[in-house]
C-alpha positions in Angstrom: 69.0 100.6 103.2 66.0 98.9 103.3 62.8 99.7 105.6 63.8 97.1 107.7 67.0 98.1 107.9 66.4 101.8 109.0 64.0 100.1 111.0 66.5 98.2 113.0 68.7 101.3 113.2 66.0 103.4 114.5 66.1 101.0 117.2 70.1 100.8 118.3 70.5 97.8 116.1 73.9 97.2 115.0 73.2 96.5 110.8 76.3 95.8 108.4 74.7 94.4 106.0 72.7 96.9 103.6 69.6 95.2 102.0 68.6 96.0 98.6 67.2 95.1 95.8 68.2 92.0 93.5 71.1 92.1 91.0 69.4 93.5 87.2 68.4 90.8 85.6 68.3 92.8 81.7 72.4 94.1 81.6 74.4 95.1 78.3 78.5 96.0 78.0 78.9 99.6 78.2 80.7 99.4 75.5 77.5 99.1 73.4 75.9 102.7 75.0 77.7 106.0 73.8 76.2 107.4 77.0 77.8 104.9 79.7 81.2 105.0 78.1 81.3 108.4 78.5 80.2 108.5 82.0 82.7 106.6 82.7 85.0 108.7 81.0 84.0 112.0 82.7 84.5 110.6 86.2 88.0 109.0 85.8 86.3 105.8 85.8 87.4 104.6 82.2 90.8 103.3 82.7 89.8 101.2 85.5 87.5 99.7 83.2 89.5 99.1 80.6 92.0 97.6 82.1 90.0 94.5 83.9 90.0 96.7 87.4 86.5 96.6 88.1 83.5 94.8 86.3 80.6 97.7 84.5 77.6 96.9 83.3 74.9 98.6 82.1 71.0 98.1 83.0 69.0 99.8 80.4 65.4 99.5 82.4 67.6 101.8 85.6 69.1 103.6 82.8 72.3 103.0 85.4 75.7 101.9 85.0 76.4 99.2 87.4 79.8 98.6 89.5 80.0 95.4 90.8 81.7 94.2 93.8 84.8 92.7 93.8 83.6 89.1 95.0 80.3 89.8 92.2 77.5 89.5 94.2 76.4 93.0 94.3 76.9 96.5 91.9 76.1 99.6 92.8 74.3 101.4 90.2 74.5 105.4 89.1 71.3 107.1 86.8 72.3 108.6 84.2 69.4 110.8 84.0 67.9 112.6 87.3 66.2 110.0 88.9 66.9 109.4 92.7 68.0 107.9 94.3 71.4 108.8 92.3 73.1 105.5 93.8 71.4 102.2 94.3 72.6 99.3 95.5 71.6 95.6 94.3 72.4 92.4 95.5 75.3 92.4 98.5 76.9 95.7 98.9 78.1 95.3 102.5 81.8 95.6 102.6 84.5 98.1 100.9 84.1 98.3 96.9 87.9 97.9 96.2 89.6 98.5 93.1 93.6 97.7 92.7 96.0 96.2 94.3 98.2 98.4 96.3 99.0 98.6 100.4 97.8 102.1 100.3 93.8 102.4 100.9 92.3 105.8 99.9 88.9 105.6 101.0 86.5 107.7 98.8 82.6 107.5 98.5 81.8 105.6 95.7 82.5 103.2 93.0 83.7 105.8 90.3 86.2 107.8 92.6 87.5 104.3 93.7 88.1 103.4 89.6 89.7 106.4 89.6 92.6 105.8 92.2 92.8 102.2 91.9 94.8 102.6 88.6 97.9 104.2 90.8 99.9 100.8 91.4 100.6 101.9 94.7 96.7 102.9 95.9 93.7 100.7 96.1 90.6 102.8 95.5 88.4 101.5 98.8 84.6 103.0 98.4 82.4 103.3 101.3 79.6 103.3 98.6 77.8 105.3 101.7 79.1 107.9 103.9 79.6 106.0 107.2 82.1 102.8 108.0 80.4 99.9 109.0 82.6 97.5 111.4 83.1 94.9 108.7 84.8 97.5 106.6 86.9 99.1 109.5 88.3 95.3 109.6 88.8 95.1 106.0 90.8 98.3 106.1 93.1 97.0 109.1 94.8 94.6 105.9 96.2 97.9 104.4 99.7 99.3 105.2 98.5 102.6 105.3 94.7 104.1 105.1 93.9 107.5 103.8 90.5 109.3 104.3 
């Protein structure tokens, strides 16, 4: 969240929209870095990704590999080193990160535990990509048959 944004929670201010920085300009496949492949191969993320599930990237000045959102105009990006933050958001980020297509939404953290359950054909991996609901996700997970937290 931006400064503005805590700013406007500080004060009562309903925000669902996170602020952050701009999409990475300077992104490679991950298919070219040893190093982000097997990230996403030690969080269950790899099938998803080989499979057309979810768009990775791969910002070598972040040194992060970068989930984008479903409608592409945001990613959430992990450090692959110890930097903090360890998640950072560019671009739009403000509703679920989905990945699949099933009636059953298990809601998880973030973007690498929702590649790993949107592969089930009967789950869609839903990530908070935070660890609160905002109200435009609590309507996007009314859509589901059945939600599991």
């Amino acid at each position: 969240m931006s400064a503005e944004g805590i700013k406007r929670r500080l004060a009562g201010q309903e925000t669902d929209m996170c602020t952050s920085e701009p999409l990475p300009i300077h992104i490679s496949r991950p298919q070219s870095h040893d190093r982000v492949m097997e990230y996403l191969r030690s969080v269950g993320s790899i099938e998803a990704f080989e499979q057309g599930l979810v768009e990775v990237k791969f910002s070598p000045v972040d040194n992060r590999v970068l989930f984008y959102t479903n409608n592409r105009t945001g990613a959430v990006g992990r450090a692959l080193d110890r930097r903090k933050p360890k998640w950072k958001a560019f671009g739009d980020t403000s509703g679920l990160f989905t990945v699949g297509s099933g009636r059953t939404a298990v809601v998880v953290e973030d973007a690498a535990s929702a590649c790993a359950m949107g592969v089930f054909t009967e789950c869609s991996g839903c990530a908070l990509l935070g660890t609160s609901i905002s109200t435009v996700q609590r309507h996007q997970l009314l859509t589901f048959d059945t939600v599991i937290i």
